[in-house]
C-alpha positions in Angstrom: 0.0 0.0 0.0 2.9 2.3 1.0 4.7 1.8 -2.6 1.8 2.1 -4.4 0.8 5.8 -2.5 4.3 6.6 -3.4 3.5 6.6 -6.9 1.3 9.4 -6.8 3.4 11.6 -4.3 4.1 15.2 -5.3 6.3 17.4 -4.2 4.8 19.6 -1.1 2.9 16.3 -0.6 2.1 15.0 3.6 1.7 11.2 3.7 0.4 10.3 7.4 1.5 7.0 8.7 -0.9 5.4 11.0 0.5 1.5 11.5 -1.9 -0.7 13.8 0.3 -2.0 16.2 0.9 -5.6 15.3 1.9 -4.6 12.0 5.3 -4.2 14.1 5.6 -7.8 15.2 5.1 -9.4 12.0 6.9 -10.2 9.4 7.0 -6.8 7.0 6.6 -9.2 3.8 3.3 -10.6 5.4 1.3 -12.4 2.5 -2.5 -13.0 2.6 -4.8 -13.8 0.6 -6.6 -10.1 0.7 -3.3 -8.7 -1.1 -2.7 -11.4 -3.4 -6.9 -10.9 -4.3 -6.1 -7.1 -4.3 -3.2 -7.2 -7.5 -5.1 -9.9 -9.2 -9.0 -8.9 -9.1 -8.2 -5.1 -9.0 -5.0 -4.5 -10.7 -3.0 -6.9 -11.8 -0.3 -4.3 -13.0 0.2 -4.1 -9.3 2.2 -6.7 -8.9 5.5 -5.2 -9.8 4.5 -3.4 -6.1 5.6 -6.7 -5.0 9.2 -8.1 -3.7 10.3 -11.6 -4.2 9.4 -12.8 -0.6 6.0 -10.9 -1.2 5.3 -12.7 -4.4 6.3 -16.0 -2.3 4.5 -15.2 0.9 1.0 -15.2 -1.3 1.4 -17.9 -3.5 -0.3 -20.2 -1.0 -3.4 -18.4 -1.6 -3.3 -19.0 -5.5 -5.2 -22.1 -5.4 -8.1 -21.1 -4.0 -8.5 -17.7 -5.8 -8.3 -20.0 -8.9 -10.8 -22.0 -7.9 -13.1 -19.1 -6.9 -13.6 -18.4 -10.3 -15.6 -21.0 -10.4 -17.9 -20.4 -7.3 -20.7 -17.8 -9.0 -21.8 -16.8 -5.6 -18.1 -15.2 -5.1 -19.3 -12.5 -8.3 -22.6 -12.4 -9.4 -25.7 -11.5 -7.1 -23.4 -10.6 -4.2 -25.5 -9.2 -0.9 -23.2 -6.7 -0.1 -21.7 -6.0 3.8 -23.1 -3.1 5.4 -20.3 -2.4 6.9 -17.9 -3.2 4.4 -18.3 -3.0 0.4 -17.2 -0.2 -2.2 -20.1 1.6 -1.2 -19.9 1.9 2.2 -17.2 5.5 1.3 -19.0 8.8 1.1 -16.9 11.6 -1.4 -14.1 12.4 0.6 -13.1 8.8 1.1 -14.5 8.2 4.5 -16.1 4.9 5.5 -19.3 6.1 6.9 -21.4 3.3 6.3 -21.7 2.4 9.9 -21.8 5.9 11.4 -25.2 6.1 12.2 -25.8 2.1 13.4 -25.6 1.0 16.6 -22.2 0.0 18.1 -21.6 -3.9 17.4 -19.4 -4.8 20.6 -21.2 -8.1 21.0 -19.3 -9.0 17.9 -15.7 -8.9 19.2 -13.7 -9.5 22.2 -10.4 -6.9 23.4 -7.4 -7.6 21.9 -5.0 -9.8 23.7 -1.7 -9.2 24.8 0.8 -8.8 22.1 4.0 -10.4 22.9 7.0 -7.7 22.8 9.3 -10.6 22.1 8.2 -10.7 18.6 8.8 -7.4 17.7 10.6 -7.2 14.1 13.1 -4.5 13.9 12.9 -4.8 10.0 9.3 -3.6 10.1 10.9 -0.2 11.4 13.4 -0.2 8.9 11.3 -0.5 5.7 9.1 2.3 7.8 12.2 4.6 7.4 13.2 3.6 3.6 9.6 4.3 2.7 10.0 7.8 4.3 13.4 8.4 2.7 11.8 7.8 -0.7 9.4 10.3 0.2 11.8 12.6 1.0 13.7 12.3 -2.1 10.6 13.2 -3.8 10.3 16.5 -1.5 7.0 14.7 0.3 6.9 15.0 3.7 6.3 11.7 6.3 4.8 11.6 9.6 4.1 9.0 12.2 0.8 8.6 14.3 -0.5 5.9 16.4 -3.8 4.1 15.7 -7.3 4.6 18.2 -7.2 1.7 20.0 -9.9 0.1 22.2 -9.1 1.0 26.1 -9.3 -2.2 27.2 -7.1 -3.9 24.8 -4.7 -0.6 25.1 -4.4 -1.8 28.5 -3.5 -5.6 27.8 -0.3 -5.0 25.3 1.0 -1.9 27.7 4.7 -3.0 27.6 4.9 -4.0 23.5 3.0 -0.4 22.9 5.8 1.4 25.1 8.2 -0.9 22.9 6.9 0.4 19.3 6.9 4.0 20.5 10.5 3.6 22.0 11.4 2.6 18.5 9.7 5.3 16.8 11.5 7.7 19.2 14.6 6.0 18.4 14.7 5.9 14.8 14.1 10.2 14.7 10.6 10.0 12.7 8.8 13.1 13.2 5.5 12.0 15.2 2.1 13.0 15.8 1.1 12.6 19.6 1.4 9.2 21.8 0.1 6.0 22.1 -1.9 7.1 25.2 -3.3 10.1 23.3 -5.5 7.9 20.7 -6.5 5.5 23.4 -10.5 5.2 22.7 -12.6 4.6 25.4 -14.4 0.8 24.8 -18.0 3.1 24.3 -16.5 4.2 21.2 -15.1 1.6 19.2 -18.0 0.0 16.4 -17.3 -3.8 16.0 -13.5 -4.2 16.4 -10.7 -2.7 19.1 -9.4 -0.8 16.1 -12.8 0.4 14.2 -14.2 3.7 16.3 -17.8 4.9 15.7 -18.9 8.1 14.7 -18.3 10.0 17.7 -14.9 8.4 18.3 -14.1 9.6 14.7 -14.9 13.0 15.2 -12.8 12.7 18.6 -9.7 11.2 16.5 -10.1 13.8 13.8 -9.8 16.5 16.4 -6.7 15.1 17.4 -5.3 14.7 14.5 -5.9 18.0 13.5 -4.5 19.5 16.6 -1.3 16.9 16.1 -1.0 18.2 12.2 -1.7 22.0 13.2 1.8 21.7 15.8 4.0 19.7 13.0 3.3 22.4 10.8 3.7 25.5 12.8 6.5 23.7 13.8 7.9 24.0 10.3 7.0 27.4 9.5 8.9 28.5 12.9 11.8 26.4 11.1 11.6 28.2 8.3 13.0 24.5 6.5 10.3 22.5 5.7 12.7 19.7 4.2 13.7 19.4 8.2 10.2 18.1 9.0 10.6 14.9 6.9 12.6 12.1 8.5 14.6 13.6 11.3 13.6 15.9 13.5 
């Protein structure tokens, strides 16, 4: 997703990097049958977005998207999610399908604990390449942490503190803290990551007020080129 949003970077451009935290504790080269269904359903050109151990990581799944085309229930008279479909974006590219519905926490259970012993320091490396190539392009890259559910906040503690002792580390300029997009459990929709309309008009404001102190921090710079990768 990173490479292909690269593509389309101009110069002045602000990418905001929001990573969910196991993303961190994972192998960065993940495969799954969602990407390997995303390159070859929507655009198989795509696949040059791919790396070897990519390309390898999601050939497992080939099988079974072959044989899909023969299911017709998988593409023709599809009853579509209400939750989740092409349709459930309004013009500006928010998924507001499930603003006004009732919150669904009878659907999911708090995270577990995430075990900080399985953190992948390449994951952070690939973070800081990706930026790099934005910076070559005169793009600007920040770092933000994801709304997370309270109670699952509360179970990973010590491998949340480990991602943001990372990010700290490795000098990326960063929007606000872990603790700061903590959602309370009444605001998440149907998982601990997915926040309801009033949780989304809480993270915006955040956001906002993050973005509105990275850039003022730039102008007082007077070298906006300073804002990109290292503090």
């Amino acid at each position: 997703m990173l490479e292909n949003a690269i593509r389309y970077a101009k110069e002045g451009d602000i990418m905001v990097v929001i990573p969910e935290y196991p993303h961190f504790f994972r192998d960065w080269n993940y495969g799954s049958e969602e990407l390997f269904r995303t390159v070859f359903d929507a655009n198989k050109s795509n696949i040059k977005l791919l790396n070897f151990e990519q390309i390898h990581n999601c050939f497992p799944y080939a099988g079974k998207f072959i044989f899909s085309k023969f299911r017709k229930y998988e593409y023709v008279d599809i009853k579509e999610s209400d939750v989740y479909s092409v349709n459930s974006f309004n013009k500006f590219g928010d998924v507001d399908a499930h603003w006004y519905l009732e919150n669904r926490q009878n659907e999911f259970e708090p995270s577990g604990k995430i075990d900080t012993t399985k953190y992948n320091p390449v994951v952070m490396d690939e973070l800081k390449h990706i930026a790099n190539k934005l910076q070559e392009k005169g793009c600007i890259m920040l770092i933000s942490y994801p709304c997370f559910q309270e109670s699952s906040f509360n179970n990973s503690k010590e491998s949340i503190k480990k991602v943001e002792q990372e990010i700290q580390t490795n000098d990326f300029f960063v929007l606000g803290s872990p603790e700061k997009y903590m959602m309370p459990d009444s605001l998440m929709f149907n998982t601990p990551y997915h926040i309801n309309k009033q949780g989304v008009e809480l993270r915006t404001k955040l956001l906002v007020e993050d973005l509105k102190t990275a850039l003022f921090t730039a102008k007082l710079a007077h070298d906006i080129d300073s804002l990109g990768i290292i503090k």
